[in-house]
N, C-alpha and C positions, 0 to 999 in steps of 0.2 A: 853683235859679237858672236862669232861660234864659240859654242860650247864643246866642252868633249862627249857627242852626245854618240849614239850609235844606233843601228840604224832601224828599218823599216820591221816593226812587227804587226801584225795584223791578222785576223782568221775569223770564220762563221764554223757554227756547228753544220761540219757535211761529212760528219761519222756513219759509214759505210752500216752501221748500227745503231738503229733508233732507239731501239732499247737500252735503255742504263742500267735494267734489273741485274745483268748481268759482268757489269763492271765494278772491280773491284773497292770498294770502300776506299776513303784517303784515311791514313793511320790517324790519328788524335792528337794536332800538334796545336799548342797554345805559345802565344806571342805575347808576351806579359808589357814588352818593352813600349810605350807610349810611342804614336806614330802621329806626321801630321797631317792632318787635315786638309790645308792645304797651304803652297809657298808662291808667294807675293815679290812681284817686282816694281816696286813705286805702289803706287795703289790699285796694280792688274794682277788678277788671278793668273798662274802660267802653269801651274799643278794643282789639280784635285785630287783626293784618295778617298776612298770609302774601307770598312773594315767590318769583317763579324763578328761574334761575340766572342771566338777566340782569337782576335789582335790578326786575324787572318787579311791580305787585299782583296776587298772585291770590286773595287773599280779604279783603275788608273785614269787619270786624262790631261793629259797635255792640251794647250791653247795657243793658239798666235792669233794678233791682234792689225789689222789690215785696214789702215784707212779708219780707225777708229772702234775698229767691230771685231768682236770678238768670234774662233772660229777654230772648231775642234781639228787638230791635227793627228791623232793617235787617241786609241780609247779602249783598254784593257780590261776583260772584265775577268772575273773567278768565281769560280762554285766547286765546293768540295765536296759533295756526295750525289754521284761523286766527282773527281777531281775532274773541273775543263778550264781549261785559259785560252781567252781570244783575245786576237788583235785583231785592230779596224782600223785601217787608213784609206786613202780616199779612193782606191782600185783595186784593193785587197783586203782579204779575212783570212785569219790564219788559224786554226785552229789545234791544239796539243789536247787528246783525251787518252783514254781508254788505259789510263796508266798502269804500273805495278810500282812495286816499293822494294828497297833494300830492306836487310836487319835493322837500320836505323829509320827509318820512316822517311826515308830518300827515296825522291823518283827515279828508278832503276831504269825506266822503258816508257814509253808514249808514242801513242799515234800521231802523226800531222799531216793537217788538212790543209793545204792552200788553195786559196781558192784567189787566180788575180788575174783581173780582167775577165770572169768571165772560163775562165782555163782550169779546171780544178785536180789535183793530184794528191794521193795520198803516200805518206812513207813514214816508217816506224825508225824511230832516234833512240839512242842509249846513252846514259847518263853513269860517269864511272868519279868516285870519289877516293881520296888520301885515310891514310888513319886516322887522320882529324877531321873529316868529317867535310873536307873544301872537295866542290866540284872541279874538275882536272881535266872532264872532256865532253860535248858531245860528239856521238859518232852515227851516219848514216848513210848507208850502203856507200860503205868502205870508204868514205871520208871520216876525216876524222878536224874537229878543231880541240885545238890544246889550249888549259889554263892553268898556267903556272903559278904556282903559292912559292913564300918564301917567309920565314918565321910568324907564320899565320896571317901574313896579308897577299892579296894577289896582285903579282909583279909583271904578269905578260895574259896580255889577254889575246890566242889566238895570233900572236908575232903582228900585230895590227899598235894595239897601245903599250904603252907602257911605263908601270905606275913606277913611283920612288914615294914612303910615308913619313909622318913626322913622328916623333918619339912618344905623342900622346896616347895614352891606350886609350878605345873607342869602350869605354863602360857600360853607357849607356847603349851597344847596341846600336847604332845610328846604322841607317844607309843614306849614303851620302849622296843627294838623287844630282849635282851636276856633276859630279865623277865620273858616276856611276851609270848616268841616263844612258837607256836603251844600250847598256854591254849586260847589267846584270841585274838591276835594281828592281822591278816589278819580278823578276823569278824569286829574288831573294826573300822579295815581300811575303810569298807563302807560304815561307816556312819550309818547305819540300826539297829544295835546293842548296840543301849544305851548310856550313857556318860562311856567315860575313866576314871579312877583314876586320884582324884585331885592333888596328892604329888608324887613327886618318891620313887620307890620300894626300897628300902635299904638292904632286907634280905629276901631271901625265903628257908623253912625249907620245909622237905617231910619226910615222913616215911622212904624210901629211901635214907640213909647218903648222896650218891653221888649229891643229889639235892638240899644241903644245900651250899647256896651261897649267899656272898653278893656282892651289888653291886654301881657301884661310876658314878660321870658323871663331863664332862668337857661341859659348855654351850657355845653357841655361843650371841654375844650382845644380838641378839635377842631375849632369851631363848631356841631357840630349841638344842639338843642334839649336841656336837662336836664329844665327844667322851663316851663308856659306856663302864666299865668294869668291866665283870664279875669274882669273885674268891673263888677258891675252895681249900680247906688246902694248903693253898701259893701259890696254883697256878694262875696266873692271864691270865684272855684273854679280848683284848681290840678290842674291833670292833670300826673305825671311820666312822663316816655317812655325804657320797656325797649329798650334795645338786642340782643337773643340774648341771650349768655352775658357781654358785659358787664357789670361789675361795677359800680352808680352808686351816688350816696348818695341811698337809696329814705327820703327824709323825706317826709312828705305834711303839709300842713296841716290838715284837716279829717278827721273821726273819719267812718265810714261813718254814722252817724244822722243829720251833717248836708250829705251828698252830695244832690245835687239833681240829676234825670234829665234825660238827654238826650231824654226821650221828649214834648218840648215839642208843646202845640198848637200853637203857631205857626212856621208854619216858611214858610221862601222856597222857591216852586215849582221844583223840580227843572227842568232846560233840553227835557226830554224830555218831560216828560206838562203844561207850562204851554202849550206852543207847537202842545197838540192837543188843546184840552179837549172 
């Protein structure tokens, strides 16, 4: 099944400055809200995270499963002092450093490195934010992609998706990784990029039939996510999300024969390599 996934991020550190002595600090941000570990489809790993000791991401990674065998498709990593985020996919490295910060400890400005195939360019992106604190654009030499908020959830991402949420307020903080996958959800993970949507996502439409999908969730007491599940003309895919050493009720709906990869061709351009093609 596709998902509403979005698309290719990836990067290697090819910062024109080897030196990091002189790149500015990431401001102090802690993530208190429980993240997981990772989200399970039948009994296959399809998402890993890793985190620091302040609730920050330092490793994304996506999976697809081929013939039995497991086999990395995307793989995110983070380091905060100071701030670099890469992506890795199978002919590219993408890399976002050399940051600055708003009065709120928002990324105002960063470097990126693409590096794909072998072709490597660099260019500086801008990050502009709402009074609440939701990211609205990136912009790079003289593009611009827009994201629209609307009573604190985000309703148009770049005229590409676009959400509609349910009435339940998101308490606990969740990011909802098949809504969300690769439009926003590893930038959100760091903390650096704004507030997350206040409600859960209930429905995202695309230009693109295959991206129109709603979607449901099972909570744990706490509020955070047990279960999410994504569906596409009857077709259902349920990802459960590992908390550590939490204990959940690890049901899964679907037997691993009829898991469907994340490894979709179509996917929504990433904010970094649509806005310098």
């Amino acid at each position: 099944m596709a998902v509403v996934l979005a698309s290719t991020l990836s990067l290697t550190s090819c910062s024109d400055n080897d030196d990091d002595s002189d790149q500015p600090d990431t401001p102090p941000t802690t993530i208190d809200t429980p993240h997981p570990i990772k989200l399970m489809a039948g009994d296959h790993e399809l998402i890993s995270t890793s985190y620091d000791s302040n609730g920050r991401m330092t490793r994304f990674t996506i999976y697809d499963y081929y013939n039995g065998q497991q086999r990395t498709v995307r793989d995110v990593q983070a380091s905060y002092s100071p701030f670099k985020l890469v992506f890795k996919e199978d002919y590219s490295t993408m890399t976002m450093s050399d940051a600055s910060f708003n009065n709120r400890g928002f990324i105002a400005k960063a470097k990126v490195t693409d590096n794909y195939e072998g072709e490597i360019e660099s260019y500086w992106m801008t990050m502009n934010y709402d009074s609440d604190d939701h990211l609205t654009s990136f912009t790079a030499d003289g593009e611009r992609l827009n994201i629209t908020w609307s009573n604190g959830n985000l309703v148009d991402y770049a005229g590409e998706v676009q959400y509609t949420y349910s009435s339940e307020k998101n308490t606990a903080k969740n990011i909802c990784y098949q809504a969300y996958m690769m439009v926003m959800a590893e930038f959100w993970l760091t903390g650096l990029f704004g507030e997350i949507p206040a409600n859960f996502p209930s429905k995202a439409i695309s230009d693109d039939s295959d991206f129109n999908t709603t979607y449901s969730y099972t909570l744990n007491t706490d509020g955070t996510i047990k279960t999410e599940t994504a569906t596409q003309d009857g077709d259902a895919m349920t990802l459960t999300y590992i908390y550590g050493s939490r204990s959940l009720d690890n049901t899964f709906s679907r037997s691993f024969g009829e898991v469907k990869s994340f490894n979709t061709n179509k996917r929504i351009l990433n904010p970094l390599r649509r806005l310098h093609k």
